[in-house]
PALONU-93464 format. One record per residue (C-alpha): residue number from 0; chain; y, x, z. Coordinates in nm, 3 decimals. Layout:
! residues N
NUM; A; Y; X; Z
...
This chain:
! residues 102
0; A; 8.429; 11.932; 5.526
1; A; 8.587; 12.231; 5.695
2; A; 8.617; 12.049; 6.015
3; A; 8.259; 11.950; 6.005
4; A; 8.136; 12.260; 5.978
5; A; 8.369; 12.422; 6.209
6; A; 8.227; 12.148; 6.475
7; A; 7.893; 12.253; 6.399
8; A; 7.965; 12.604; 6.438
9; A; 8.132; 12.530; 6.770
10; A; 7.800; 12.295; 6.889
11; A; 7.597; 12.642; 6.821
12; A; 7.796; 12.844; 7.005
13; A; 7.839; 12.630; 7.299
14; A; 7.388; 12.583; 7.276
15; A; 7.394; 12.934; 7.230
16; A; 7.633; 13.017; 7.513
17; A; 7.422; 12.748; 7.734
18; A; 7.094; 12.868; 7.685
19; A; 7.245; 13.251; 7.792
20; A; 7.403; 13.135; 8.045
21; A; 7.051; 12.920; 8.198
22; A; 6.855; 13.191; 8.119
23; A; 7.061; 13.457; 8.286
24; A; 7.075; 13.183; 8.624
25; A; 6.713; 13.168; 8.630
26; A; 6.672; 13.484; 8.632
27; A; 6.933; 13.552; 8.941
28; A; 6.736; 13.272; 9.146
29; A; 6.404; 13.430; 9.168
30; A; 6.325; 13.415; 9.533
31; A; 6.683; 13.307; 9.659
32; A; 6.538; 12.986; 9.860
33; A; 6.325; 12.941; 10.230
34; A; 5.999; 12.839; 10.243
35; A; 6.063; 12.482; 10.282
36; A; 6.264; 12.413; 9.975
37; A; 6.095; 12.636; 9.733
38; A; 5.864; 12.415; 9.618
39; A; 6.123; 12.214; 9.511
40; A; 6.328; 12.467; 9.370
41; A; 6.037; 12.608; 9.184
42; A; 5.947; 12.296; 9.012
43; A; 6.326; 12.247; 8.953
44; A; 6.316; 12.582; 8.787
45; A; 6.049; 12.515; 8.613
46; A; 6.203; 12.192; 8.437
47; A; 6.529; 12.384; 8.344
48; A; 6.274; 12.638; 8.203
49; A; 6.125; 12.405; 7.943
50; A; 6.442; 12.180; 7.871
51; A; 6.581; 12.568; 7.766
52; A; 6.322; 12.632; 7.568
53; A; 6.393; 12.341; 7.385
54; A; 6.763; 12.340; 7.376
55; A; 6.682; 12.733; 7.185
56; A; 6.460; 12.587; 6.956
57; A; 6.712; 12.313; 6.860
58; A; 6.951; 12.576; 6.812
59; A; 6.729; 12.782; 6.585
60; A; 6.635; 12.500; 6.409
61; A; 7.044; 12.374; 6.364
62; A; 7.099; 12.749; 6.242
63; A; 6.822; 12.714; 5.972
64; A; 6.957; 12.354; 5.834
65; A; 7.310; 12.455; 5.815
66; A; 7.212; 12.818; 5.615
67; A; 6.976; 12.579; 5.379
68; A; 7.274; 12.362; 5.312
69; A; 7.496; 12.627; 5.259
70; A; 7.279; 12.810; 4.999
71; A; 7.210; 12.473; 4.838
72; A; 7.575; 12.376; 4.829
73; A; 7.669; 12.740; 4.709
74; A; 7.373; 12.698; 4.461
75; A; 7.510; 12.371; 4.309
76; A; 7.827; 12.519; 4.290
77; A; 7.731; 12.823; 4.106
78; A; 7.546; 12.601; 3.887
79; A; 7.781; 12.362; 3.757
80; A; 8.151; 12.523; 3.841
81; A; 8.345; 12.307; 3.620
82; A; 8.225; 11.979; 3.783
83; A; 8.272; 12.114; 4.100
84; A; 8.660; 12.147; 4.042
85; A; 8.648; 11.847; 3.867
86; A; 8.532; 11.664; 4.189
87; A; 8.713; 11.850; 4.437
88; A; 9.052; 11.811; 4.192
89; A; 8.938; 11.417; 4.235
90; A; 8.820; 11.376; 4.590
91; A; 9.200; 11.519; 4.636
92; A; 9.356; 11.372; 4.423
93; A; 9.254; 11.012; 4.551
94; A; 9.294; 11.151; 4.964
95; A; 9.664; 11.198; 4.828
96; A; 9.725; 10.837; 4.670
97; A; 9.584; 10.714; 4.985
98; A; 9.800; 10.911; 5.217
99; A; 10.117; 10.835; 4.955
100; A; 10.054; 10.514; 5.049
101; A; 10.139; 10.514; 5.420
């Protein structure tokens, strides 16, 4: 489980580090082209404009699901303690038969 959410940490921060990163280069092309190409460029722009819009939104929205689980998995916890360590001494338990038998 650790894993999992460690990889979904790491997907935010690489979205998060992405959409910076877009953001800051569209902001450092304004005007850079001729007149010839900047249509081109501009609609270009505009595309990467929108697809980081979305990729923040996704982000947010990835940052919202994973607090909601947490609190609900901290909430279920907190609720019922004892079954918690009963499952967890389980799930273990049977992740060490089935690694005993290799």
């Amino acid at each position: 489980m650790a894993t999992t959410e460690a990889n979904a940490e790491r997907v935010l921060s690489d979205l998060r580090t992405l959409a910076h990163e877009a953001d800051e280069l569209l902001k450092a092309t304004v005007g850079q082209t001729g007149d010839k190409v900047n249509d081109k460029v501009n609609e270009v722009r505009s595309r990467l404009a929108r697809t980081l819009e979305s990729a923040k939104a996704t982000c947010h929205q990835l940052e919202e699901k994973a607090i909601a689980g947490a609190k609900a998995t901290d909430r279920a916890i907190r609720e019922h303690p004892y079954e918690s360590i009963g499952v967890a001494f389980g799930v273990g338990l049977l992740i060490g038969v089935l690694v005993g038998r290799r």
